[in-house]
C-alpha positions in Angstrom: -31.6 -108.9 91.1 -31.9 -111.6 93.9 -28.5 -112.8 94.6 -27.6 -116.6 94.6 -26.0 -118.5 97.5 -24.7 -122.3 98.4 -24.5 -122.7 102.1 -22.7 -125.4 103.3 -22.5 -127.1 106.8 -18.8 -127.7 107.7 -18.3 -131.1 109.9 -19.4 -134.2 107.4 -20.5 -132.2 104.5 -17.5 -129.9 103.8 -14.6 -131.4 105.8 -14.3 -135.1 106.7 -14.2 -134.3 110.6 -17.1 -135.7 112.4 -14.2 -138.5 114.0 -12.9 -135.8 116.1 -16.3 -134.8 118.4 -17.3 -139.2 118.3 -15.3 -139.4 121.6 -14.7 -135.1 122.9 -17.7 -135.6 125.4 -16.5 -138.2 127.0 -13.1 -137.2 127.1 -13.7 -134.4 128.7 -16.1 -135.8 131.6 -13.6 -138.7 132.5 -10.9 -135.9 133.0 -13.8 -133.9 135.4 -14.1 -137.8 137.4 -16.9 -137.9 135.7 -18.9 -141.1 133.7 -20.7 -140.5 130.8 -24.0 -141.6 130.7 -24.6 -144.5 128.2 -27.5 -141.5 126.7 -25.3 -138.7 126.3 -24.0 -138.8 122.8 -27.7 -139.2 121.6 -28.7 -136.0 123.9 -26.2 -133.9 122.2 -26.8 -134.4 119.0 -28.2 -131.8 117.9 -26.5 -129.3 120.1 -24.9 -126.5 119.2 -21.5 -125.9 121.4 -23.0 -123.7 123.9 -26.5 -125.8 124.6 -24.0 -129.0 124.7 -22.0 -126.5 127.4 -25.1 -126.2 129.5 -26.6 -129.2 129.5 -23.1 -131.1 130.9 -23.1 -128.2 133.4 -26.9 -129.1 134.7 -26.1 -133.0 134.1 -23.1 -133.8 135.0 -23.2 -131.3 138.3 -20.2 -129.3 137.1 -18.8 -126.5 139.2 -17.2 -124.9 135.4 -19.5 -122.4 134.1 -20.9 -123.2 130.1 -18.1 -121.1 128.9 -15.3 -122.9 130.6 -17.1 -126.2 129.4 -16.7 -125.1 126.0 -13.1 -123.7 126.4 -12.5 -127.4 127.4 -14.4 -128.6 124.4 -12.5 -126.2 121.8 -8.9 -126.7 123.4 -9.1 -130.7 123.1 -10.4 -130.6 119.5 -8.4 -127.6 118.0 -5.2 -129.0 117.5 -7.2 -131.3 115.0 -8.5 -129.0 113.0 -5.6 -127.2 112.8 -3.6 -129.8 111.8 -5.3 -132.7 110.7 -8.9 -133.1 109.0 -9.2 -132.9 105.4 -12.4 -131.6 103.2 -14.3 -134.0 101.8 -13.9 -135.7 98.1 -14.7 -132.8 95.5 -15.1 -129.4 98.2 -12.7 -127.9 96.7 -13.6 -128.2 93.0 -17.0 -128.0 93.4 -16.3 -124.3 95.3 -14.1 -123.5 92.8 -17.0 -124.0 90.1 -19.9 -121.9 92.5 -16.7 -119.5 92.9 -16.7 -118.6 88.9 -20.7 -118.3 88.5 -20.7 -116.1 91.1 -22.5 -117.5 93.5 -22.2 -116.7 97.2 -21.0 -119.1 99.4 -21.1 -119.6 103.2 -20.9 -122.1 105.9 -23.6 -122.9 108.3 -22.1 -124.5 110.9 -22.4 -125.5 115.1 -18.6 -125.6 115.6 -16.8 -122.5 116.6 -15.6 -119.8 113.9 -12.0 -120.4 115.2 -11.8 -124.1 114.4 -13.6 -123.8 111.1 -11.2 -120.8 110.4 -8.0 -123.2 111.1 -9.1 -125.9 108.4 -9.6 -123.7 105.7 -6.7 -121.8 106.5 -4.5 -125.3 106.5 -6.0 -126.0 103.2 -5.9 -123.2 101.3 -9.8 -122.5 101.2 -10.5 -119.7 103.2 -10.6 -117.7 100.2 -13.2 -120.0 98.7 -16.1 -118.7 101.2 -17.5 -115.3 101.4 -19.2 -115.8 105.1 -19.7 -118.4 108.0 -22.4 -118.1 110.5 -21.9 -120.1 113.5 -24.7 -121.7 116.0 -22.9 -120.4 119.1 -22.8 -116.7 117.9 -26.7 -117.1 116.9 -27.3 -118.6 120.0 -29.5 -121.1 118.6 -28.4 -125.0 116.9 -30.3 -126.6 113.9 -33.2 -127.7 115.7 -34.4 -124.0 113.9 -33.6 -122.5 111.0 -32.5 -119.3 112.2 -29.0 -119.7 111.1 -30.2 -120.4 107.0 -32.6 -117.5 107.4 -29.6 -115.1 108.7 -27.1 -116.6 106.1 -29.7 -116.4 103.0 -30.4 -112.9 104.3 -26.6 -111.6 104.2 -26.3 -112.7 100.7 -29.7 -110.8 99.4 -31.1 -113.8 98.5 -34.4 -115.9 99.1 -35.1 -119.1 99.4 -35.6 -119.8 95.6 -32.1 -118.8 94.9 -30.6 -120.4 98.7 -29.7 -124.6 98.2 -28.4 -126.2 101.3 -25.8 -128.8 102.0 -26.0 -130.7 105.2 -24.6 -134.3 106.1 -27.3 -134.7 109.5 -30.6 -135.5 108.9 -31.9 -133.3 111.9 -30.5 -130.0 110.2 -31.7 -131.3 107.1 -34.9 -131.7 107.7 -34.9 -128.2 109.8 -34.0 -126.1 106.1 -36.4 -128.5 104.0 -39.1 -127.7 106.4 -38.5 -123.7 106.6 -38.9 -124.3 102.4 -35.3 -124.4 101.5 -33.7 -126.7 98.6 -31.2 -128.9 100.3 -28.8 -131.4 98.7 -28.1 -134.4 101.3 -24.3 -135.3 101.4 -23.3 -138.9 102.5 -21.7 -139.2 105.7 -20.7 -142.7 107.8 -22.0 -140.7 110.8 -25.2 -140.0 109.6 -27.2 -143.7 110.7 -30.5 -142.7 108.8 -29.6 -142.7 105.2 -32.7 -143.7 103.8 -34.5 -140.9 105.6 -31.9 -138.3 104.8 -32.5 -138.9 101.1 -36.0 -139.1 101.1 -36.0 -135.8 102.9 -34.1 -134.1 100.6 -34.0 -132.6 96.8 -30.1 -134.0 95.8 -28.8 -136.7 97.3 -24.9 -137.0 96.9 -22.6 -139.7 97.8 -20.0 -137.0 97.7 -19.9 -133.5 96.4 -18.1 -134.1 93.2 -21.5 -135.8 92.2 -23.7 -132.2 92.5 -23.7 -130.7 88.8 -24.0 -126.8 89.3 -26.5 -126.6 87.0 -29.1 -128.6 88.3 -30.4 -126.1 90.6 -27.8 -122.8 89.3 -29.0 -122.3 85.9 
């Protein structure tokens, strides 16, 4: 029997913490002496950690190597994690709920295991998911759908038993066109809100709008 699975993306669709990487970038290039470039927070959007890593190293002419880059990154943002964002109106519950049907549930995400760890941890949801599958340990960011594919495939499942949650159009759009269900989730830092819901199969305001049995019968 094909197994059924919910993967979530953590920043803006679990956990209310897409704040805390608005200003990391330039942050970190001001303390290097450097200036950030008025293009940069469009040219990493869609990063994952380590292709963000590289491209400041070839852009910014930095002496670090990618993985000091990202030690940077992870040290400046990890106290926040750890102590401050909060999931989202109706994770929890609506976890709980996949939780007692059975259904597997993992988190797709492009921040580091560690951070992601330290939130749930804090908030007493680590329990709650059964995987996470992270863009750096892939090596590839949600520009493909590598990271679904690996994540459906540890649960047994396929893509008629898979629905994904994402809050960023570009991710979105990646699963949708791989032939994955996703369910859109609202965030203020997603600018294309229109596009997100016409690209999607559920469109939530917030997860406590999502009614299990719409696509878990």
């Amino acid at each position: 029997m094909t197994q059924r699975c919910a993967l979530f993306d953590f920043d803006g669709t679990l956990f209310d913490s897409m704040y805390v990487w608005d200003d990391v970038g330039e942050l970190f290039l001001r303390w290097q002496g450097k200036e950030p470039k008025p293009s940069m927070r469009e040219n990493v959007s869609t990063m994952s950690l380590h292709q963000c890593a590289c491209f400041f190293q070839k852009e910014y002419s930095l002496s670090m190597s990618p993985e000091a880059i990202m030690a940077s990154f992870t040290e400046i943002v990890a106290r926040r994690y750890a102590e401050e964002i909060q999931p989202k109106p109706g994770a929890v519950t609506l976890l709980e709920m996949l939780r007692q049907r059975g259904i597997g549930i993992g988190i797709v995400t492009a921040s580091e295991r560690s951070l992601v760890e330290a939130a749930l941890q804090r908030c007493g949801m680590i329990n709650l998911i059964d995987a996470i599958f992270t863009c750096s340990e892939l090596g590839c960011g949600k520009d493909r759908p590598d990271i679904f594919r690996r994540a459906m495939e540890y649960f047994a499942a396929d893509r008629s038993s898979t629905l994904v949650f994402e809050d960023a159009l570009h991710a979105l759009i990646t699963a949708k066109a791989d032939g994955f269900t996703v369910a859109a989730v609202f965030d203020r830092h997603e600018l294309q809100q229109e596009a997100l819901q016409s690209s999607s199969d559920f469109y939530l305001s917030d997860l406590s709008q999502f009614e299990v049995s719409h696509f878990f019968t």
